[in-house]
C-alpha positions as CSV (number, residue, x, y, z in Angstrom):
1,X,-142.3,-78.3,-84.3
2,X,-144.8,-76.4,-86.7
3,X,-147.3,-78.5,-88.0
4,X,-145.9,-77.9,-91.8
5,X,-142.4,-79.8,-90.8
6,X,-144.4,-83.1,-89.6
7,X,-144.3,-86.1,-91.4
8,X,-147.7,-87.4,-90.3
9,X,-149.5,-87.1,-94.0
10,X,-151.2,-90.7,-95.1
11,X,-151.2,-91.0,-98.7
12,X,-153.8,-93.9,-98.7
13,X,-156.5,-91.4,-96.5
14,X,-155.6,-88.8,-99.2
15,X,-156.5,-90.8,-102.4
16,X,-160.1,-90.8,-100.4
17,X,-160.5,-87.1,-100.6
18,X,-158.0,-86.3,-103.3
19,X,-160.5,-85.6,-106.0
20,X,-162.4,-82.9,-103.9
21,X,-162.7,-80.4,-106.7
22,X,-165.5,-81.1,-108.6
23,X,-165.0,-80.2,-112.4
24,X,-168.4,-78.3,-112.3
25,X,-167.4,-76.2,-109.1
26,X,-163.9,-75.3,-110.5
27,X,-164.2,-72.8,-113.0
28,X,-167.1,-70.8,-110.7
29,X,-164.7,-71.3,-107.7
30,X,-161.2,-70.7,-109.4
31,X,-162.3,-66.9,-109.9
32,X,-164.4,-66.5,-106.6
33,X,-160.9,-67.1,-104.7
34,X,-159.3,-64.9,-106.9
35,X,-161.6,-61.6,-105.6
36,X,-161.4,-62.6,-101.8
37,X,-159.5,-60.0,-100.0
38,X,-157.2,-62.2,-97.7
39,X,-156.6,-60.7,-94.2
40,X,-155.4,-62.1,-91.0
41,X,-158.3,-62.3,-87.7
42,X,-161.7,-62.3,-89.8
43,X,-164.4,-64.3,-89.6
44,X,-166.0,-65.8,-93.2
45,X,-169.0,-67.7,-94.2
46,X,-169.7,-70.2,-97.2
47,X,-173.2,-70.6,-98.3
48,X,-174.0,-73.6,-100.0
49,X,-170.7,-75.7,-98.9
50,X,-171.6,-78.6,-100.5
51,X,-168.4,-81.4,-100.3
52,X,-166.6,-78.5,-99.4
53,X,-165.2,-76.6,-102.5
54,X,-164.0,-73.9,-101.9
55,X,-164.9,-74.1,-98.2
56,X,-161.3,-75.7,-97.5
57,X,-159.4,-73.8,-99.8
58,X,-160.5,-70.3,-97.9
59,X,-160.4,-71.9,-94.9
60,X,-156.3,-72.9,-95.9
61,X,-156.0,-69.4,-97.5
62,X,-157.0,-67.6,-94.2
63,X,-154.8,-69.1,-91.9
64,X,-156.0,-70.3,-88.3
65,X,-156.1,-66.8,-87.0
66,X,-159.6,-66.7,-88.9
67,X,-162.7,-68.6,-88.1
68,X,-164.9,-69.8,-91.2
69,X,-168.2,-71.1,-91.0
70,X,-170.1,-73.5,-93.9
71,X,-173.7,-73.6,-94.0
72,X,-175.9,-76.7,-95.9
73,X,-178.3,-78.1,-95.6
74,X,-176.8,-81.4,-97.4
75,X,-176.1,-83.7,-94.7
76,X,-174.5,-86.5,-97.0
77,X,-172.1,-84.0,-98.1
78,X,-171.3,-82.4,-94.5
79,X,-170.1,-85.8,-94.1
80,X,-167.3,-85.7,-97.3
81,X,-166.7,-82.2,-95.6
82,X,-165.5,-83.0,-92.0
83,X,-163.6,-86.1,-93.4
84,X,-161.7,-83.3,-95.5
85,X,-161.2,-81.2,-92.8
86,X,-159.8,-84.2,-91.0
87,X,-157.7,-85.6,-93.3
88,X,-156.0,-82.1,-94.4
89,X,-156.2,-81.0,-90.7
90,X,-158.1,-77.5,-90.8
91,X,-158.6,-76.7,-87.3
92,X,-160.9,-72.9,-88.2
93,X,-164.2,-74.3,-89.5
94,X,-167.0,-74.8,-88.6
95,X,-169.8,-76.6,-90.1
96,X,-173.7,-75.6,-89.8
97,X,-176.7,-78.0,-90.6
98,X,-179.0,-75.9,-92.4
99,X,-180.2,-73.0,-95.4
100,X,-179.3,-69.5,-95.7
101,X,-182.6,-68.3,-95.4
102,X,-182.2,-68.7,-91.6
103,X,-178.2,-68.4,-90.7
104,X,-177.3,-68.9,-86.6
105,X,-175.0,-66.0,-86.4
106,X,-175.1,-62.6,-84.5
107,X,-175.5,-59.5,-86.4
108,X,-172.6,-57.6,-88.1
109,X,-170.3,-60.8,-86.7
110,X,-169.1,-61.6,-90.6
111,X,-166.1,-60.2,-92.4
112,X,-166.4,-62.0,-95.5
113,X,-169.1,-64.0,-97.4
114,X,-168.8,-66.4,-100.0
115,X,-171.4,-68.6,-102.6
116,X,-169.9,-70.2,-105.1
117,X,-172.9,-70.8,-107.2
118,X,-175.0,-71.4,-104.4
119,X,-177.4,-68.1,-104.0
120,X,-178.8,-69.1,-107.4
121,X,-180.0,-72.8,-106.1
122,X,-181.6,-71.5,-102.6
123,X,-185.4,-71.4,-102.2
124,X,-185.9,-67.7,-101.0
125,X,-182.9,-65.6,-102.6
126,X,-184.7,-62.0,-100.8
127,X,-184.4,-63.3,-97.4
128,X,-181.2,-64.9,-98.1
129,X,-179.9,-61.6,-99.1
130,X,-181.5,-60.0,-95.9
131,X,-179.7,-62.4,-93.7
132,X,-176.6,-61.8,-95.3
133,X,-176.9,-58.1,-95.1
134,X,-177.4,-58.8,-91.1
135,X,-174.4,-60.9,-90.2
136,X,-172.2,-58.9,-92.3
137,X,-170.1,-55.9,-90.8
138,X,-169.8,-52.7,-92.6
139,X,-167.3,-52.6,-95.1
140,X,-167.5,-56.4,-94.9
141,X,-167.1,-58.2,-98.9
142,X,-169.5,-60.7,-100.2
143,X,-168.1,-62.9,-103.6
144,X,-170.6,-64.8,-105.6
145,X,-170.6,-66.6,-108.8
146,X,-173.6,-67.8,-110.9
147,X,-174.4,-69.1,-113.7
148,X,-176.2,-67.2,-116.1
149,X,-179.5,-67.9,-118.3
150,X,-177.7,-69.2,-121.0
151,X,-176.4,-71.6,-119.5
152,X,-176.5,-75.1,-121.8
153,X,-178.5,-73.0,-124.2
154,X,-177.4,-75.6,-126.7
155,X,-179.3,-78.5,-124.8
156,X,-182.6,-75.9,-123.5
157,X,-183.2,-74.7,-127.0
158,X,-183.4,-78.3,-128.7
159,X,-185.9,-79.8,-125.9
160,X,-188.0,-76.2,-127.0
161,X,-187.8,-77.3,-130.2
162,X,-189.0,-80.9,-129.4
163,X,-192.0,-79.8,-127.0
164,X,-193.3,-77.4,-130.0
165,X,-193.0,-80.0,-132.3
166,X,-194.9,-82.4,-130.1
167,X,-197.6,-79.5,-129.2
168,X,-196.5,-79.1,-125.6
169,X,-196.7,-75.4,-124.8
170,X,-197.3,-75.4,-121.7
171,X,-193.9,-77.4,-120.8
172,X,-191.9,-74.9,-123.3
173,X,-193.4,-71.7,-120.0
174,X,-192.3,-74.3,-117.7
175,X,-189.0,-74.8,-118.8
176,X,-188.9,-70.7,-119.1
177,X,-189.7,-70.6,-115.5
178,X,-187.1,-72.7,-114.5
179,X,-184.3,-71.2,-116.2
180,X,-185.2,-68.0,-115.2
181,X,-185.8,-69.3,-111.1
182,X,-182.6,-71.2,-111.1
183,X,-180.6,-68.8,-113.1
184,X,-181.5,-64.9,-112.3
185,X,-181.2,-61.9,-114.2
186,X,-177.5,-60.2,-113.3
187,X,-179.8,-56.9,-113.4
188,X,-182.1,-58.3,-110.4
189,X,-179.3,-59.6,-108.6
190,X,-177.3,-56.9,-108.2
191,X,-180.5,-54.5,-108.0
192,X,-181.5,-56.9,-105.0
193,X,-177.8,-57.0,-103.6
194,X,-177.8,-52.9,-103.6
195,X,-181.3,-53.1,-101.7
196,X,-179.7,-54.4,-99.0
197,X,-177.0,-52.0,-98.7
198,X,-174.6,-53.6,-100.9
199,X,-172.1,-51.4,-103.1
200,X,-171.0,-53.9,-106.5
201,X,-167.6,-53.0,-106.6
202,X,-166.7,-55.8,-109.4
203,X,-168.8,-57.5,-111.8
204,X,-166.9,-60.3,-114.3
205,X,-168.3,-62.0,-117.3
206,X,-166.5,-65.2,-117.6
207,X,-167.5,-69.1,-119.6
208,X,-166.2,-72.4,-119.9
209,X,-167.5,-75.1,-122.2
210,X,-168.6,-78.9,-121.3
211,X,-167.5,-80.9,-124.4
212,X,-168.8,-84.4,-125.1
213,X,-168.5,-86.5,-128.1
214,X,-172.2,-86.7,-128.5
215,X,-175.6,-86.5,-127.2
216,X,-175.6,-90.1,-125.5
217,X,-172.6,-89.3,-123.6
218,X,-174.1,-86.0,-122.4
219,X,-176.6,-87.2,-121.5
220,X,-175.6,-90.2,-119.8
221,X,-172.5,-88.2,-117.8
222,X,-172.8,-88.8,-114.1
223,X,-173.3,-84.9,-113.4
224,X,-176.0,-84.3,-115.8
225,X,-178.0,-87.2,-114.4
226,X,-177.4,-86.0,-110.4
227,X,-177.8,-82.6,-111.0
228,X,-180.0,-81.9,-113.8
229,X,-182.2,-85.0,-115.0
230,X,-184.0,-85.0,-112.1
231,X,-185.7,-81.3,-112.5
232,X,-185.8,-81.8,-116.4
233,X,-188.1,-84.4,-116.2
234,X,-190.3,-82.7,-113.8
235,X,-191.0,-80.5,-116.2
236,X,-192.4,-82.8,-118.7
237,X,-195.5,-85.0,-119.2
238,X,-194.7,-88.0,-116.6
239,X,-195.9,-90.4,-119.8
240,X,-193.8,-88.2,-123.0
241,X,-190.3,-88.6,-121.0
242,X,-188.8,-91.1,-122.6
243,X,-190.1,-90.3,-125.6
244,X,-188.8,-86.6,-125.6
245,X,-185.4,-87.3,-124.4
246,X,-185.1,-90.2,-127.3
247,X,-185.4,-87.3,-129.6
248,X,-183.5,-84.7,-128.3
249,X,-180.7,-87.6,-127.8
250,X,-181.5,-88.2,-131.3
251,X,-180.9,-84.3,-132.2
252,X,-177.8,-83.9,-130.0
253,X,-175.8,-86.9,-131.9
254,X,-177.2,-86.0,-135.1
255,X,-175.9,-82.0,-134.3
256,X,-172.5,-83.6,-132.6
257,X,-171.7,-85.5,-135.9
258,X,-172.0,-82.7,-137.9
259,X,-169.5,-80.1,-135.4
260,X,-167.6,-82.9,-134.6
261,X,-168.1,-82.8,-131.1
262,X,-171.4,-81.5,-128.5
263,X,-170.5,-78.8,-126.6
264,X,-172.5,-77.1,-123.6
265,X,-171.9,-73.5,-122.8
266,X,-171.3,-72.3,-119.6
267,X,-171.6,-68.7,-119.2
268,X,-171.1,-67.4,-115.6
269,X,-170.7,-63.9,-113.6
270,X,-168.8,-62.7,-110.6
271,X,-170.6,-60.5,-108.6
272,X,-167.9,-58.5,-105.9
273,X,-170.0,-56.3,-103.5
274,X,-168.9,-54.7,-100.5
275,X,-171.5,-53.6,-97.6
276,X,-171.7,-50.4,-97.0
């Protein structure tokens, strides 16, 4: 009997897992498995695998005659991972413990690689690049999405506005630097991409919006809080935090009342490169 025509699927492990696409991921990771060029017998890598979108989904998409590896350093989510891979019975993955900076594989070994707005959020995106350019075969495809600078430009450009206000120039560079560590230049990415032998065959412009009915709600949305609050308030004056995000919640509402509604702009590239 194929394994398609069992009856063996348990409803009550699924509702555990069910929600495995996160609504940040899903827009990035919608058009990354749209560029993938599906074959039968490769061998694929995801960097930055997280709870495992859209590790699972190519891993489904490829069929058991390919073999795809996940690499992440997040333990807690390798966890989530495996119990997916359990529950919806994906027998061709494998899991590794640790960065892309330093990935266990032999050279020219990889047919595809995938990031779906991971390569942006590693520490040392040159030697990431150089390891990927290693494990990769010739004519092999790395897809990659990112988010771009502009990214929540609504929400950057009001705590700006508060730190001049409040005579903190110094936090305004810092902020700067941040955006531009976390969220790269297309220009140097693909310049860095075609250092390492890459060839950009596509390059997509792409957004989606995060839509809130005001400031408070923003700002107290689980996701902001996880995967933003934490490096926003390094940025600032350990004694001025509160202080500054009272105002800028303060801003926000005061701006959502008057459009209605608080939106956060999510503009985002695909990057399509084959190795040549």
């Amino acid at each position: 009997m194929k394994k398609y025509t069992e009856d063996d699927y348990d409803l009550t492990k699924y509702a555990d897992v069910g929600d495995e696409l996160p609504i940040w991921s899903a827009p990035f990771g919608l058009k990354l498995l749209d560029y993938i060029d599906y074959k039968h017998t490769i061998s694929a890598i995801d960097i930055g695998f997280g709870t495992g979108f859209p590790l699972t989904e190519i891993a489904m998409r490829l069929g058991n005659s390919s073999i795809v590896y996940g690499i992440d350093p997040w333990k807690e989510a390798a966890v989530r991972t495996k119990k997916k891979l359990e529950i919806y019975g994906i027998d061709n993955v494998t899991l590794i413990d640790g960065a892309a900076e330093s990935i266990p594989l032999k050279n020219n070994s990889i047919d595809l690689i995938t990031s779906n707005n991971g390569t942006n959020n590693v520490r040392d995106i040159d030697q990431v690049f150089r390891e990927c350019a290693r494990i990769i075969k010739k004519r092999g495809q790395f897809v990659q999405t990112m988010n771009l600078d502009t990214s929540m430009f609504e929400f950057y450009d009001m705590l700006k506005e508060t730190l001049t206000e409040l005579g903190l120039q110094k936090e305004i560079e810092s902020v700067n630097q941040h955006i531009s560590q976390k969220r790269p230049d297309v220009k140097t990415i693909t310049y860095k991409l075609q250092e390492n032998g890459f060839r950009i065959k596509d390059l997509e412009y792409d957004q989606f919006d995060y839509l809130f009915s005001d400031g408070t709600a923003m700002l107290n949305h689980y996701f902001i809080r996880i995967a933003f609050m934490g490096s926003w308030r390094k940025l600032l004056p350990m004694e001025s935090v509160e202080k500054i995000f009272d105002i800028i919640e303060e801003k926000l509402n005061q701006q959502a009342k008057l459009l209605g509604k608080l939106r956060l702009s999510i503009p985002f590239v695909l990057i399509n490169a084959i190795k040549e």
